[in-house]
Structure formats: structure tokens, C-alpha cells
N, C-alpha and C positions, 0 to 999 in steps of 0.2 A: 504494500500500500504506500509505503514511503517512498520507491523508484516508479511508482504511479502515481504520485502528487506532482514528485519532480518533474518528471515529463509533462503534466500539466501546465504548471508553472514557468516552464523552461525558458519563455522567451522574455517574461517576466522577471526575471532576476535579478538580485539584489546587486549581481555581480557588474549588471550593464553599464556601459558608458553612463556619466551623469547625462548627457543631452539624449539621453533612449529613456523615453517614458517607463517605468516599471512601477510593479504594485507586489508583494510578495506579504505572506501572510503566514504565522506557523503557530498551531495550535502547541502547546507544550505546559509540561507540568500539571497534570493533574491533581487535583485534591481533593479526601472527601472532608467534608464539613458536616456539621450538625449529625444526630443523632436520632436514631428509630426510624419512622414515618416518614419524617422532617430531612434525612439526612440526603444529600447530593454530594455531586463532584461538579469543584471548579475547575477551569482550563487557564493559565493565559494564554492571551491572545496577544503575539508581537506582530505589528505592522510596519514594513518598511517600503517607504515610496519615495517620488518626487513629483508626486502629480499637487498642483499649484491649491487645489480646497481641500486639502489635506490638512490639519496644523503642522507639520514636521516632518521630518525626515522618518519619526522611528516615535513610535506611540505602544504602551504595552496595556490591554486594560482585563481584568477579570470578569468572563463569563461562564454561563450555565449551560448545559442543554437547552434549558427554555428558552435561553437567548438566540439559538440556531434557530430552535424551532421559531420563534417571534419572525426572524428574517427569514425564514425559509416563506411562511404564509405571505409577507409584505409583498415579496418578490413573485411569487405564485398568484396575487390578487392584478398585480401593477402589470404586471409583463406577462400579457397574452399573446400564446403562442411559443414560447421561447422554453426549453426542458430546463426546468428550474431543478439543480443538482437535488438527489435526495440526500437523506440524512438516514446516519445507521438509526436501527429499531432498538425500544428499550428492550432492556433482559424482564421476560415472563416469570424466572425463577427468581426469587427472592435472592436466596444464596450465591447467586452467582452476578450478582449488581454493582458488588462492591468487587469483585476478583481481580486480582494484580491483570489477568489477562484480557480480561472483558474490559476494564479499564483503558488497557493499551490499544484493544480493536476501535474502541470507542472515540478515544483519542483520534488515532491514525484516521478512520471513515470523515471524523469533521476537518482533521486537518484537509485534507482531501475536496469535500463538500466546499469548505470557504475558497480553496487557490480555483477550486473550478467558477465559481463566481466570480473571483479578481482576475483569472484572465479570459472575461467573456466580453466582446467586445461593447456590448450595451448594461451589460449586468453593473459592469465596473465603474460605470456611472452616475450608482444607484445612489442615492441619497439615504437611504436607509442602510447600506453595505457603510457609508462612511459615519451616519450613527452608532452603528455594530459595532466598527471598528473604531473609534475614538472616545462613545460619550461615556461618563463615569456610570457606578454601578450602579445607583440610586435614580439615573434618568433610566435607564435602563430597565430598570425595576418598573417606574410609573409608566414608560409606555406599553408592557409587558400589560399592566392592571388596566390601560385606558385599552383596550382591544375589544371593540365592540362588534357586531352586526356580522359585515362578509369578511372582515379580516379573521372573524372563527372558525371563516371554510376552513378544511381540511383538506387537500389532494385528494385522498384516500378514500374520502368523500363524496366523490364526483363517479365512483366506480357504480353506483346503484343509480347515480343521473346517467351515466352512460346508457347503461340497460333503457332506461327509461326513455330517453330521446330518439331512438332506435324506433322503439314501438306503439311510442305515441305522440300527436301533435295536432291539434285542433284546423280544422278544414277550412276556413271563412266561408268559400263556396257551397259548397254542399252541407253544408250546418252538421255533417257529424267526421268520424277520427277514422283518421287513416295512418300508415305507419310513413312519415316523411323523414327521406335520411338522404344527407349526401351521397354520389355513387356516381364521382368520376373515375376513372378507369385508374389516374395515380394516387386518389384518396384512396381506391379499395386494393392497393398493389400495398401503398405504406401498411396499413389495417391489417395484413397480412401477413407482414414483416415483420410487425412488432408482434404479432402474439409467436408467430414461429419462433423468433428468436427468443420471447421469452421463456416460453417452452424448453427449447435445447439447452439457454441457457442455467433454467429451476433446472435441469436434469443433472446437467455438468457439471453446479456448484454441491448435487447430491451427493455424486459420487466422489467429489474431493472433498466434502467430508467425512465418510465413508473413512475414504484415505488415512486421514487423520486419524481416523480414529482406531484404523487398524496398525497402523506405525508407533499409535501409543499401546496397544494393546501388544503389539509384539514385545518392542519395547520395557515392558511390563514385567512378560513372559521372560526374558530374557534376564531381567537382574532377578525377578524370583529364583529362575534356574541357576544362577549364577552362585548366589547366595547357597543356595540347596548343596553344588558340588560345593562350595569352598569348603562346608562342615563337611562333607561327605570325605574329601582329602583330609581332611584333620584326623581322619579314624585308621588313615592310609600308612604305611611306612612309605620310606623313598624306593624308590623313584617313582610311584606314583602319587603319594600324597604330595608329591610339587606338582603333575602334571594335572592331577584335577584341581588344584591352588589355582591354576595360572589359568586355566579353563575356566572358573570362576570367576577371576580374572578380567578376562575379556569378555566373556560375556558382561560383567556388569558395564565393562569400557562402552561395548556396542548398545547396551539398553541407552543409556546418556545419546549415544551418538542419536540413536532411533527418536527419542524422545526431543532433541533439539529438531531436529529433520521435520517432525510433525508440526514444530512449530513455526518453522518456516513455511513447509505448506500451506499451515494456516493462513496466515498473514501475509503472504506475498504470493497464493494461487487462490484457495478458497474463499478466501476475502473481496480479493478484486471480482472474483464471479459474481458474488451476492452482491456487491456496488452495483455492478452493471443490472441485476437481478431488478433490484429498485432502481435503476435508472428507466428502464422499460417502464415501469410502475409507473414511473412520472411521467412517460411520455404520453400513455397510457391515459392521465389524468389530463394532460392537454387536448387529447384525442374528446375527451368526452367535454372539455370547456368550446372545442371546435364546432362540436357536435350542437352546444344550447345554443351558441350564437347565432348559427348555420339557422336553425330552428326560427330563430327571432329575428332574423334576419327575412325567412320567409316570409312569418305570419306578417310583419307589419311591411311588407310587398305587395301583400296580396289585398292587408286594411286598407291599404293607401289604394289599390287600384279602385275597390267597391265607393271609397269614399270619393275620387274623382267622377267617377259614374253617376255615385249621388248627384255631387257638384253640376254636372253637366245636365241634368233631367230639373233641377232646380233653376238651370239660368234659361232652359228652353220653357220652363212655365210662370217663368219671372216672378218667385217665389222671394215673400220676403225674407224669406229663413238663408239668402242668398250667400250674404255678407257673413255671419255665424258659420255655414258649411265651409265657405272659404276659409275661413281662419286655421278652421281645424282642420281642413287638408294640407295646410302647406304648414302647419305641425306635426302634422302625422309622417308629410313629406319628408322634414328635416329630420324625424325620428329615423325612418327607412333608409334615407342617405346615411347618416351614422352607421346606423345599425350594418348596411353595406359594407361602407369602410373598415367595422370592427373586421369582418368575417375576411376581406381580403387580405388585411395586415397581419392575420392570424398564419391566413393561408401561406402569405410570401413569407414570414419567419419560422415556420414550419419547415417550410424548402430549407431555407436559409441551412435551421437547427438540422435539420436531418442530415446531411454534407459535414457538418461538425462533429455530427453525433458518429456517423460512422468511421470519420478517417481517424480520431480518437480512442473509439475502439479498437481498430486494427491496430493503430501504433500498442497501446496497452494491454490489450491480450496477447499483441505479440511476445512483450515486455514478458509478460506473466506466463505463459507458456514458458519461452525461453530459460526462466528461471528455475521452475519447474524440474524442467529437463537436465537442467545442471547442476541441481540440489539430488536428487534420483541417480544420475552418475556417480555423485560425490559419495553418494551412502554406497552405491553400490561398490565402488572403488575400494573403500575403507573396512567394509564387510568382510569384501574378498582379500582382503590384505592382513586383515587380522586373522581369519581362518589359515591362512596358508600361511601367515609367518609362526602360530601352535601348532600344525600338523609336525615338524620335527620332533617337538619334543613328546607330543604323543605316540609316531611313532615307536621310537628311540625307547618309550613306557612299555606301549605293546610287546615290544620285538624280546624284551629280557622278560618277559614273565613267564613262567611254568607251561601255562597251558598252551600258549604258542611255540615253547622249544618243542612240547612234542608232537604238537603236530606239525613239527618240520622233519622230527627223524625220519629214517626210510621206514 
């Protein structure tokens, strides 16, 4: 997750020339505070830039989960259309909320979640991204409490209005419900895209937990066995009570190994799956915000055409109600042209996002794959290296004991 922030970040870097605009962002140090119920982890949060509405160079301030979460909705209300990063999910299990490890994943997914917002080319001009990242903890707090009406949507929340907009939407014409849905040929190709790949990808991050969890169970396996021969050699004379010592040995060497490897996977394969896992999610949730507009975009197309027709049947019977009907058509009007413009600007940063969305993922699955595959050698390397540098002195055990001399005589 950390060589897939970088990559994120990358051109953003604290490292650039001063005259190269840069925003770099690093979540770090966690803390828990408070106790029971009550109790959380803090992050801070160091920001380092040179963009001019900034206060400074380098600003450090302490947030919460809830403070992602606050900016995650702001950005998700403000900027339609646009796959507003997700955020890891809390821990279900009590017991495992406060874990040195869930900690660090937690850490790493928001570090991740903010650089994807600081290097997005409109996100990063977010005025609520530079509240996040500057204002002290106390405004912070009150804007948290002042959150009223649609900034309570949820993303997540949009998945049951998906369903819904799909298969229903009131007719003006025909006075009853027919199912009205987008269904251009590249709207139902993306549609398509995104649930296959969510798919393959819930299945991929299954099986590399799986992984994990069989690396630690070997792992496991391995320093119990270990332990088992060491006492088992202590009952031994020489020369085998060294060679099951040193068999013990190594295998408790190789659980450690097994056990760090797992946790590499973890973190730098399994990780970035489930990122992308909710990324889909998200996108997923634009899909269904495309969906309402699309929707309301129709209905007041279609109010606005009946009320023109009114209009017109009103000025052919020279109706005093004339000057009233007009009002409210070129109200109704300027609602429809809005309402238009919503749905195009939706449409064109969709494009835009999908083009980001993908060459992103290629570059960091590739990352994450690649890792994978080099972590997997590494173990494998070291396995075989330890096996075969005991086989001597196992031999060498075998070859002098009793029941092997005679079964070499003639």
C-alpha cells in the first residue's frame, strides 16, 4: 500500500523543483485515545506544498477517521461524476479495532485515500481538502456537528437508489410508471465493466486472503513442529540429539520467515485488491448518482415540453391565465437546462474519470502483482536453502545409526 501511494503521489512530490507545483500528504502516527465506547485513533496528518492558498510550506494537524469520513461525503456531494477515493471499512470485530495490524492497514488505506485526492487534478482544488488539511481540531470538530440534510448521504447509500432508478420513474405522458434508464451503447459497455471487474476482483482479493492465511497457518505449523523436535532431540544422544536441535532449528527460522511473508502479502497484495474492491464500490455509487440525474433530467424535459403545449393552446384562446403559464414555463425551462447541464458534466467526467481510473490500475496492480511474485521467490529461495543446507547433517545422523548399517550389509 505504501509503493501504491507513492506511485500515486509521484509527480506530486515533495522532492520537485520549487517552481513545479506539488501537494504531498502523509498520514502517520497513529494513536488510540480515550477509552471503552469512546475510544479512537488519531493520525497526523503532514502537508507539504507550495500551492499559493495554502498557509505554508508544511502544516501538521491531528485527525480522526471521522475527519476522512466528513471529506470523503463533502467531496462525494460537491463533485459529480468524479470517483471520489474510498476509505478503508471499520473493523466488525471489537477485538480487533485497536490491533497493532488493523491499525497499520488503516493507517496505510487513508494515507493512500488523501494522496489520491491531492493528486487529482480538480479534487486538489477542493476547499474542503484545504480545511482537512490545515484547520485546527476544534473547527474541525464543529463542522463535523454542523452536517446536516444531503451532506449525511452516504455513497453506500445510493446502492438501493440504484436498484430503484433502474425500475422506476414516473411517465408525465401516459400518467403511469414505466422503467426509464439510460442505455447508450458506452453507458451499458462501462455498466458492464464495472460489475465484471468487481467481481474478478471480490474473487482475487478472496483468494489472497486465503493466502495469508494459509502462510500463517503453515507458518504456525512449523514453529509448533519445531519446538516438538527441539524436546524430542533433548531425549537424543549425539549425533542425533544435534540433528533434531538444529531441525528445530530451522524450522522455527522458517515459521518467522512464513509469518513475515504473510504479512507482506497482506499489505502490499491483499490490500491493494480490497482498495480497488471499494474503489469499484465508488464508482458504482457515481453510477447510481448518474442514474437520479439522468432521471430528472428526463422528467422535467418532458414537464417542460406539456407545459409549453399548455402555453401554446393558452395564447391560441387568448387566455388570461396567459402571462402566469409563461412565467412558469421559462422556470420550469431554466430548471431543464440545469438539470441538462448536470447530467452532461456528469457524463464528460465520467469519461474523463474512467481513463484515470484505468491506467492507474494497470500501473498498481502491476506494482502489486510484481511484488507478489518477488516476495513468493524470496520465500521460496530461502525454504529451499535452508532444507538443503540440514540435509548434510541429517544425512551424516542417518548414515551412523544401527539400523541403517544393516541394512547396508550384504
Amino acid at each position: 500500500m505504501e509503493q501504491q501511494r507513492n506511485s500515486v503521489g509521484a509527480t506530486l512530490s515533495p522532492r520537485s523543483p520549487s517552481s513545479q507545483p506539488y501537494l504531498s500528504v502523509s498520514v502517520t502516527d497513529p494513536v488510540k485515545l480515550g477509552n471503552g465506547v469512546q475510544a479512537y485513533i488519531s493520525y497526523r496528518v503532514i502537508t507539504k506544498t507550495n500551492f499559493p492558498e495554502y498557509q505554508g510550506p508544511e502544516k501538521i494537524v491531528i485527525r480522526r477517521y471521522s475527519d476522512f469520513v466528513w471529506l470523503r461525503d463533502r467531496l462525494f456531494e460537491k463533485y459529480k461524476g468524479i470517483f471520489i477515493p474510498p476509505l478503508p471499512e471499520k473493523s466488525a470485530v471489537e477485538k480487533f479495532r485497536f490491533s497493532a495490524e488493523f491499525i497499520e492497514m488503516r493507517r496505510q488505506a487513508l494515507d493512500v485515500f488523501i494522496n489520491r485526492i491531492a493528486s487529482h487534478p480538480e479534487l486538489q482544488q477542493s476547499e474542503d481538502l484545504r480545511t482537512f488539511l490545515q484547520a485546527d481540531e476544534e473547527t474541525m470538530e464543529r463542522f463535523r456537528s454542523q452536517e446536516t440534510g444531503i451532506f449525511k448521504k452516504k455513497p453506500s447509500d445510493l446502492m438501493q437508489i440504484f436498484k430503484d432508478v433502474q425500475t422506476k420513474v414516473s411517465d408525465v405522458v401516459l400518467g403511469k410508471e414505466k422503467p426509464v434508464e439510460e442505455s447508450t451503447p458506452e453507458y451499458e459497455k462501462l455498466k458492464h465493466y464495472i460489475f465484471e471487474l468487481e467481481n474478478h476482483l471480490a474473487e482475487a482479493q478472496k483468494h489472497a486472503f486465503r493466502l495469508v492465511k494459509r502462510h500463517r497457518e503453515l507458518g504456525q505449523s512449523l514453529s509448533d513442529f519445531g519446538k516438538a523436535v527441539k524436546l524430542l532431540g533433548a531425549c537424543e544422544g549425539e549425533p542425533t540429539g544435534k540433528a533434531f536441535s538444529d531441525l528445530g532449528t530451522k524450522s522455527e527460522l522458517l515459521s518467522i520467515k512464513l509469518q513475515k511473508e504473510a504479512h507482506q502479502v497482506l499489505m502490499n497484495f491483499e490490500e491493494p485488491l480490497k482498495d480497488y474492491v471499494r474503489s469499484v464500490q465508488s464508482i458504482k455509487a457515481t453510477i447510481a448518482e448518474r442514474a437520479i440525474v439522468f432521471r430528472q433530467h428526463c422528467e422535467l424535459a418532458e414537464t417542460t415540453k406539456l407545459k409549453e403545449i399548455n402555453l401554446d393552446k393558452l395564447m391560441l384562446t387568448r387566455s388570461d391565465k396567459v402571462g402566469e403559464a409563461e412565467v412558469e414555463y421559462r422556470g420550469l425551462k431554466a430548471e431543464s437546462e440545469e438539470a441538462t447541464r448536470r447530467f452532461e458534466t456528469i457524463v464528460k467526467r465520467m469519461n474523463e474519470e474512467m481513463v484515470r481510473f484505468q491506467e492507474e490500475k494497470t500501473e498498481e496492480m502491476g506494482v502489486a502483482f510484481h511484488e507478489f511474485a518477488k516476495g513468493q521467490a524470496r520465500l521460496a529461495n530461502s525454504v529451499a536453502d535452508a532444507w538443503r543446507g540440514l540435509l548434510p547433517k541429517l544425512e551424516s545422523c542417518s548414515s551412523s545409526s544401527p539400523a541403517v548399517a544393516r541394512s547396508k550389509e550384504p
